[in-house]
C-alpha positions as CSV (number, residue, x, y, z in Angstrom):
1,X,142.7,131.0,105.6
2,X,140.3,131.9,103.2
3,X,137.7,134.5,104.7
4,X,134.1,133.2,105.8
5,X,131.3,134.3,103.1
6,X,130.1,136.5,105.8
7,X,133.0,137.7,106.7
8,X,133.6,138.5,103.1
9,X,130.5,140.7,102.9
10,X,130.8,142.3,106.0
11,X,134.8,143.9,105.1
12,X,136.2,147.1,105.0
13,X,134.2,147.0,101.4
14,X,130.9,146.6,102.7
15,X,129.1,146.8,99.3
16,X,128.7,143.0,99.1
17,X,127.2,143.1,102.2
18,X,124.8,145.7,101.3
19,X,123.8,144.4,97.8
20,X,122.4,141.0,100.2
21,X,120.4,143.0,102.6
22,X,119.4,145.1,99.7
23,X,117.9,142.5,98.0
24,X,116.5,140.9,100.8
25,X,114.3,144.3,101.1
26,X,113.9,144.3,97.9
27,X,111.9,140.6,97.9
28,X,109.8,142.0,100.9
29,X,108.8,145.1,98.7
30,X,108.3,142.7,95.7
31,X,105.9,140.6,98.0
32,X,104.1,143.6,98.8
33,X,103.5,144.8,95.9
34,X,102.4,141.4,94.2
35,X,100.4,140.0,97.4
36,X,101.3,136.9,97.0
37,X,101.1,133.6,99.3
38,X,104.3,133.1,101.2
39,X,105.9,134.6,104.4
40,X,104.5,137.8,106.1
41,X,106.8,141.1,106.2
42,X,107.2,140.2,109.7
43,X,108.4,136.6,109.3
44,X,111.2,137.9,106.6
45,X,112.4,141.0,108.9
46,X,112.7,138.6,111.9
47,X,114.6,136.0,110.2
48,X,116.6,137.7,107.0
49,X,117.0,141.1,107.4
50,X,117.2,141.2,111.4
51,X,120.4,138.8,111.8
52,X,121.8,140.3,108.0
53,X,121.7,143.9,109.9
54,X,123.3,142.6,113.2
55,X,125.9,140.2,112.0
56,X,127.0,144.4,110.1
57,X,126.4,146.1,113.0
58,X,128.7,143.7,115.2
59,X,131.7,144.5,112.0
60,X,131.3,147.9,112.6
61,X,131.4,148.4,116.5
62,X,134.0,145.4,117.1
63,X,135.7,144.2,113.6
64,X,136.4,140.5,112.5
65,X,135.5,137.8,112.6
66,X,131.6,138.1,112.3
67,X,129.7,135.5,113.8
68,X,127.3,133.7,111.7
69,X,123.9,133.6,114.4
70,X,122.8,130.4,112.5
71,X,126.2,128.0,113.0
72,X,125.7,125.0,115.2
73,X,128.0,123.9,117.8
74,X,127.4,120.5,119.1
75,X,128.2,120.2,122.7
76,X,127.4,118.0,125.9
77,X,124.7,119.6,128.0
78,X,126.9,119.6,130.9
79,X,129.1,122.2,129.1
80,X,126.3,124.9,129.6
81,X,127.5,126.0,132.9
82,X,124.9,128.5,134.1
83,X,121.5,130.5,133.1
84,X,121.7,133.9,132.1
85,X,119.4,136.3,134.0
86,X,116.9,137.8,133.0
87,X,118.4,137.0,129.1
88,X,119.0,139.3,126.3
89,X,116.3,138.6,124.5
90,X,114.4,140.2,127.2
91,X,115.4,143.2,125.4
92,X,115.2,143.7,122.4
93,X,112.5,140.3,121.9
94,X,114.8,138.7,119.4
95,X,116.2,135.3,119.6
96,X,117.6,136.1,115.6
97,X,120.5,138.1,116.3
98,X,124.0,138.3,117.4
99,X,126.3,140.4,119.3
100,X,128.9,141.4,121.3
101,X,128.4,142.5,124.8
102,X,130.7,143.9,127.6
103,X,130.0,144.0,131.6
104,X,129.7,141.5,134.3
105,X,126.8,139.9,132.7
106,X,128.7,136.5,132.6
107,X,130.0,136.9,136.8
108,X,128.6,134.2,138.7
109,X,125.6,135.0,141.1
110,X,126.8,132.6,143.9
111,X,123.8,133.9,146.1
112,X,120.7,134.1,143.3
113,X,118.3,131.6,143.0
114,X,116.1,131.4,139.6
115,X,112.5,129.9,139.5
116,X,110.8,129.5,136.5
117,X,110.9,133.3,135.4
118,X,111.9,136.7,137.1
119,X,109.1,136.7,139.2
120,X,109.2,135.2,142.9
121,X,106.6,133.6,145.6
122,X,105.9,136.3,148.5
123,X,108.4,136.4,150.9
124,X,111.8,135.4,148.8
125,X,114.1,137.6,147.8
126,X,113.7,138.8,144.5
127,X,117.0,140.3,143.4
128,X,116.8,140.2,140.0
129,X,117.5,144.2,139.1
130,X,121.3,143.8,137.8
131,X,121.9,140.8,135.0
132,X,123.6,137.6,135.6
133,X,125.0,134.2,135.4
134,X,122.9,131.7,138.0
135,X,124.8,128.4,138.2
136,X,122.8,125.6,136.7
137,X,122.6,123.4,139.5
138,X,119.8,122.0,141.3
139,X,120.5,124.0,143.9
140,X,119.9,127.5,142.5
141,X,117.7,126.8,139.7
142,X,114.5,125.5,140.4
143,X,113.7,124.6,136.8
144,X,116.1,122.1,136.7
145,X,115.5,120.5,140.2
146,X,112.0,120.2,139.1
147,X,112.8,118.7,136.0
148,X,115.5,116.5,137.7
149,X,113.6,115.1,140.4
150,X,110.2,114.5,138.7
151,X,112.1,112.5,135.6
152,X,114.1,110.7,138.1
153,X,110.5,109.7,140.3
154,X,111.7,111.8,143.6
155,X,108.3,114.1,143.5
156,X,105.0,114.3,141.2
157,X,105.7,117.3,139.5
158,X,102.6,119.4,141.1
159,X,105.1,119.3,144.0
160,X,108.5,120.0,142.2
161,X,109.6,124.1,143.1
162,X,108.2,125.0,139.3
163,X,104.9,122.9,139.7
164,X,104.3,124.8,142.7
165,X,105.2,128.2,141.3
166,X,103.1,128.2,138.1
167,X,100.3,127.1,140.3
168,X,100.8,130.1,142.1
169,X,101.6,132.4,140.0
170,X,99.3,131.6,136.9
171,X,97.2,128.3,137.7
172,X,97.2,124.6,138.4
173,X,95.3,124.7,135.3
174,X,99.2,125.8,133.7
175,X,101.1,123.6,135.7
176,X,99.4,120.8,134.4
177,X,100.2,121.9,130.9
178,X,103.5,122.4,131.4
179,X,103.5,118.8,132.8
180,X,102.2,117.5,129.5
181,X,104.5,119.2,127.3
182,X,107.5,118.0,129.3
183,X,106.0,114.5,128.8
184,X,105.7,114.8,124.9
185,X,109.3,116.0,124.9
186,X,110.8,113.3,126.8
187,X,108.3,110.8,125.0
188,X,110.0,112.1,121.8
189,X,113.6,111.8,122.7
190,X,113.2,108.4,124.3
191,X,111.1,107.1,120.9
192,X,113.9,108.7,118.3
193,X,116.5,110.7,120.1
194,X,117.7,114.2,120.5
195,X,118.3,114.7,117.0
196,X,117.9,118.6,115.2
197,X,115.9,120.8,116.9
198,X,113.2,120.9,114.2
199,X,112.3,117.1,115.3
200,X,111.8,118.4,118.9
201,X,110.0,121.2,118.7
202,X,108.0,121.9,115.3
203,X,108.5,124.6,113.5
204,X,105.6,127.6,112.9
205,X,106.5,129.2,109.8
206,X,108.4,127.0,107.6
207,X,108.4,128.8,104.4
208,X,111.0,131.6,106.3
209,X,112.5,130.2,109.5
210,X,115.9,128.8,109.2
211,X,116.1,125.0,110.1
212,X,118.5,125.9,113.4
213,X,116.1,128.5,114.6
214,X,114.8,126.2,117.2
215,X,118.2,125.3,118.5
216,X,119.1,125.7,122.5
217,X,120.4,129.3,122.4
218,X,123.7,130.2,124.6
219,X,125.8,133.3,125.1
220,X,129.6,132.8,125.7
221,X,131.4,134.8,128.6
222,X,134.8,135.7,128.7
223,X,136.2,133.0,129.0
224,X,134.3,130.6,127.1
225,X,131.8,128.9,128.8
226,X,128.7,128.3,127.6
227,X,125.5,130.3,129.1
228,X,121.8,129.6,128.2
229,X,119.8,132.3,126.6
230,X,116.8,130.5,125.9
231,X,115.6,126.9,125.5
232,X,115.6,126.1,129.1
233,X,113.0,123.2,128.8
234,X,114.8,121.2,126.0
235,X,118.5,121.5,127.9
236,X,117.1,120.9,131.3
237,X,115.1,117.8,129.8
238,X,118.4,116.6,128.1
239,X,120.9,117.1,130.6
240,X,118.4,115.5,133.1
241,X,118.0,112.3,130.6
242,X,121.9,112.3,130.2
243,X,121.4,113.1,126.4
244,X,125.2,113.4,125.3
245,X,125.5,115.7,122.8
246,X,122.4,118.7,121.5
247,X,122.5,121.8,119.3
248,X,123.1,124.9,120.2
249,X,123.9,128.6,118.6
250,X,125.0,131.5,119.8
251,X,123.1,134.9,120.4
252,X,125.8,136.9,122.5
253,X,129.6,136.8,123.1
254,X,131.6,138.7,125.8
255,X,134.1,141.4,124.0
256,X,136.5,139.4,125.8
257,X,135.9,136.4,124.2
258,X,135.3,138.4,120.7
259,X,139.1,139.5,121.2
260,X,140.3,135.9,121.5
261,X,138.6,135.1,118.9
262,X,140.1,138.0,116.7
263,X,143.3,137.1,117.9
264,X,143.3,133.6,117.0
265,X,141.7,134.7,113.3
266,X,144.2,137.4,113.0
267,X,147.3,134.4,114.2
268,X,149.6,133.5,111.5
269,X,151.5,130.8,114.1
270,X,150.7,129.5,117.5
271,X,153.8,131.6,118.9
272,X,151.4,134.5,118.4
273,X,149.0,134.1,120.6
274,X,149.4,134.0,124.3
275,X,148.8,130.8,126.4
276,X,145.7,131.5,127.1
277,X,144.8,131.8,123.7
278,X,146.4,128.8,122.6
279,X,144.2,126.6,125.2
280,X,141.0,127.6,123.3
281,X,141.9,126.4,120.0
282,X,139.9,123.6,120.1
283,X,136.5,125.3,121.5
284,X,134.1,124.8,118.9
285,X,133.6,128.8,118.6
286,X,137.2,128.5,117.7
287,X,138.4,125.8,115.8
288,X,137.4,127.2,112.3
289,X,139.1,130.4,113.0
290,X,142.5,129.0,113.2
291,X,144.4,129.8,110.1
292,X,147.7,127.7,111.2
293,X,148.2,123.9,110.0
294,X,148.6,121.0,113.0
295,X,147.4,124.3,115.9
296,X,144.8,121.9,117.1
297,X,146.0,118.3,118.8
């Protein structure tokens, strides 16, 4: 198999890879210099050099294959299995990036339930000090209850868990807001679908952000399953309207996961991988790493 373009740059001879982000800096410096109308030094860090220098920083700590923090993988909704808490991009504030992350970030939090934000009503627990995986379910994430029960006509959403909290916690003034922009979303997916993401949600700056930016963003534990990073109101909207199939990229993989993944890049014939690897040959953060012919059924 015939190695990725990133992957190319990002080898053992690096130079490629540094020519690219050289350049990149070199067009920032250029715009400087010249002054002239087009995207600000922070719009081209955030969405050039940013991802160029994490997609080399990921080669260097953990090897091949690279991900590529702009690929798509088209998945139900129902395949995002839980919410990642608080996310990643709490951070380091970037939703542009990719790595690879070890821990027990990606363990289920059986007992956790997650409101809106991090933040809790007086009175309820707020144990929100070590990061991890809430189940999305209506039972331990209030966003999605709300959003489930007000699409579906069980409450008005000032008394859905999340029309309550913003109320309290900012203002009914808020709440009401947040009200109307989950009405213009579900008015646009009902008029023409859930198609890209840039249909959904509009895009500030053009001239610089890469069409998937606005995609649903997931992290992958180590075993594969899908865990939202960000985008909480378009996937609880879609899964809620049964939308079968969105968008999505992904920010963070478990090392776990990286390794299966190097495996199955570095797999000549199904014999070498073990049977667990073998299952996962037809995940979509899979399938175009598999260098053997008739692998996937």
């Amino acid at each position: 198999m015939k190695p990725s373009v990133i992957q190319a740059e990002c080898g053992p001879n690096r130079s490629a890879g540094s020519d690219r982000l050289s350049d990149t800096l070199d067009e920032l410096i250029d715009m400087i210099r010249q002054r002239v109308p087009g995207p600000t030094p922070h719009d081209l860090y955030h969405h050039r050099i940013r991802p160029r220098r994490a997609q080399l920083r990921v080669h260097r700590r953990h090897g091949s294959p690279v991900p590529d923090p702009w690929e798509l993988h088209v998945i139900s909704p129902t395949d995002i299995s839980g919410v990642l808490s608080p996310p990643f991009f709490r951070d380091d504030g970037f939703r542009t990036v990719v790595d690879v992350r070890e821990g027990d970030w990606d363990r289920p939090a059986p007992d956790r339930y997650l409101e809106y934000s991090r933040r809790k009503p007086p009175g309820e627990d707020e144990s929100f000090d070590e990061r991890r995986t809430v189940p999305l379910t209506t039972e331990q994430y209030g966003f999605y209850r709300s959003i489930w029960a007000y699409l579906r006509g069980r409450k008005p959403w000032e008394q859905t868990p999340t029309g309550r909290y913003l109320a309290w916690d900012r203002s009914e003034r808020v709440a009401r807001e947040k009200r109307r922009d989950i009405d213009r979303l579900v008015a646009s997916i009902e008029r023409t679908g859930y198609h890209h993401p840039g249909r959904v949600v509009s895009s500030p700056s053009p001239t610089v952000e890469h069409p998937h930016y606005d995609a649903v963003v997931v992290n992958i534990d180590r075993a594969g399953n899908y865990i939202l990073e960000d985008g909480k109101h378009r996937l609880c909207v879609a899964k809620a309207m049964e939308v079968p199939r969105i968008p999505v990229r992904v920010r963070s993989r478990h090392l776990e996961w990286h390794s299966t993944r190097a495996a199955v890049a570095g797999a000549r014939k199904s014999s070498d991988l073990d049977e667990p690897q073998r299952d996962q040959l037809d995940h979509p953060d899979i399938r175009s790493l598999v260098a053997f012919e008739s692998a996937v059924g």
